[in-house]
N, C-alpha and C positions, 0 to 999 in steps of 0.2 A: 533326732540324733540319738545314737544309743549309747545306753549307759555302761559305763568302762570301769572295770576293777583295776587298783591302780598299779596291779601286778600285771596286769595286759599289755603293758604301753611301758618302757625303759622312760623315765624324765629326769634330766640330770637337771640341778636346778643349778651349775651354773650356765646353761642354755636360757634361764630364763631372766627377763630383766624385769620385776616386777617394784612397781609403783604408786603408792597411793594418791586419793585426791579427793575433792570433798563433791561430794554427790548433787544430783541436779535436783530439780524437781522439788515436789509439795514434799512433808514433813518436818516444817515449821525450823525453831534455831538448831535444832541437833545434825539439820543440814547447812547450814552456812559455817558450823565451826568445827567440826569432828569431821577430820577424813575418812571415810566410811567406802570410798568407792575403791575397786583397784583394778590395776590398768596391769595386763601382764604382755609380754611381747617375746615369744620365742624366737631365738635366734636364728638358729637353722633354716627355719619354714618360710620365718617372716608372718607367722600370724600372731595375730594382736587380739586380745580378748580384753574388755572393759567391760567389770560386772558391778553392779549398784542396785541388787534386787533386793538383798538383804540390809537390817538394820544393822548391824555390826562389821567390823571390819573383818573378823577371824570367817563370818560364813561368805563374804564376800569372798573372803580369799580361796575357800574350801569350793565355792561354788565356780569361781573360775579358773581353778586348776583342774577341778573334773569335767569341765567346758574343753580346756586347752586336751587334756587325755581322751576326751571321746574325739573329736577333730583330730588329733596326730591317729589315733586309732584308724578312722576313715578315709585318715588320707594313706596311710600303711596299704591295707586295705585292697583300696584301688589300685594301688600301685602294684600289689601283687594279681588282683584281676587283669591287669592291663597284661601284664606281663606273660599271663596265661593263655589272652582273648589273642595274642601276638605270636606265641606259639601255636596256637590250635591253626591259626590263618598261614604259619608258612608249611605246617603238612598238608592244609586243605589246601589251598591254590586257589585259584576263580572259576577254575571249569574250563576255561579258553579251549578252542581246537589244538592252540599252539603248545599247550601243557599235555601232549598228548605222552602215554607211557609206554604203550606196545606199540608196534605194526605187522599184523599177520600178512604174509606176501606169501599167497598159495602156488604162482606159480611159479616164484622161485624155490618153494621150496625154505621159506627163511623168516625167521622171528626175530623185530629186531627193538632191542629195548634201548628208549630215549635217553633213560639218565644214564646208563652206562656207553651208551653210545657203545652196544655190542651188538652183531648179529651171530642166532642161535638155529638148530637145525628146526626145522617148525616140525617132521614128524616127531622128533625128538621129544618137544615141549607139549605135545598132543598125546604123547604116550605118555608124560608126567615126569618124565626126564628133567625134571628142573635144578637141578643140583648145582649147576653153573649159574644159572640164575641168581640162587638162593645167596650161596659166595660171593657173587659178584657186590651184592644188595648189601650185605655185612659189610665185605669190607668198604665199599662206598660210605654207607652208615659212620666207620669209624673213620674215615678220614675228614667227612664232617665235623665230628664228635673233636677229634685234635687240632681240627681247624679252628673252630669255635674257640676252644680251650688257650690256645695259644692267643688269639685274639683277646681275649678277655684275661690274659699272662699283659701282653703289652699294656691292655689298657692301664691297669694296675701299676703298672711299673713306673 
């Protein structure tokens, strides 16, 4: 798990409900009667961390808030991976035949593009004439871009 500066990670601590108790295991009466263990439970997440490695309660507690901070780190984390590996997957596509972009049709005479669902002159676009293209792609791009926006407006709301 990696180690976490505790300026990396925001931890309000009324998110966290921490608890002590007294610890299992060998080390004779200092474990039957000193609460030495602690049990912390963030709220948010719902993770639960119970540390009992240390002999005192102060490293106990230091040692499982920097448990709780590397974990909210990781989970950050991935959640921003995730979020990346999801947009990288809806510019790529699958490949499919049916995700097709162009269709050069020579004997029409005609180039016709899928997402705008436009058709263009094909000498036109063979001589580099793409200008109509290029606009078309923008403005599609930005009505994504408002769409998106506005969705993420509702959700909010």
């Amino acid at each position: 798990m990696p180690e976490v500066d505790e300026v990396d990670v925001q931890l309000d601590m009324k998110d966290v409900d921490v608890k002590f108790a007294r610890a299992s295991g060998a080390g004779g009466q200092n474990v039957n009667k000193v609460e030495t263990a602690v049990d912390l439970m963030h709220k948010p997440t719902g993770i639960r961390i119970f540390c009992q490695e240390e002999r005192t309660q102060a490293a106990n507690r230091e040692r499982a808030f920097a448990i709780l901070r590397a974990r909210l780190f990781e989970a950050e984390l991935q959640k921003q991976q995730e979020e990346l590996r999801a947009k990288r997957m809806s510019q790529v596509g699958t490949g499919d035949r049916s995700e097709k972009i162009k269709t050069y049709n020579y004997k029409d005479s005609r180039c016709s593009d899928h997402r705008l669902k436009q058709n263009f002159d094909l000498n036109k676009q063979l001589d580099g004439e793409i200008e109509d293209n290029i606009q078309g792609m923008i403005s599609l791009d930005q009505q994504e871009r408002l769409k998106e926006l506005a969705d993420s407006m509702m959700v909010a709301a």
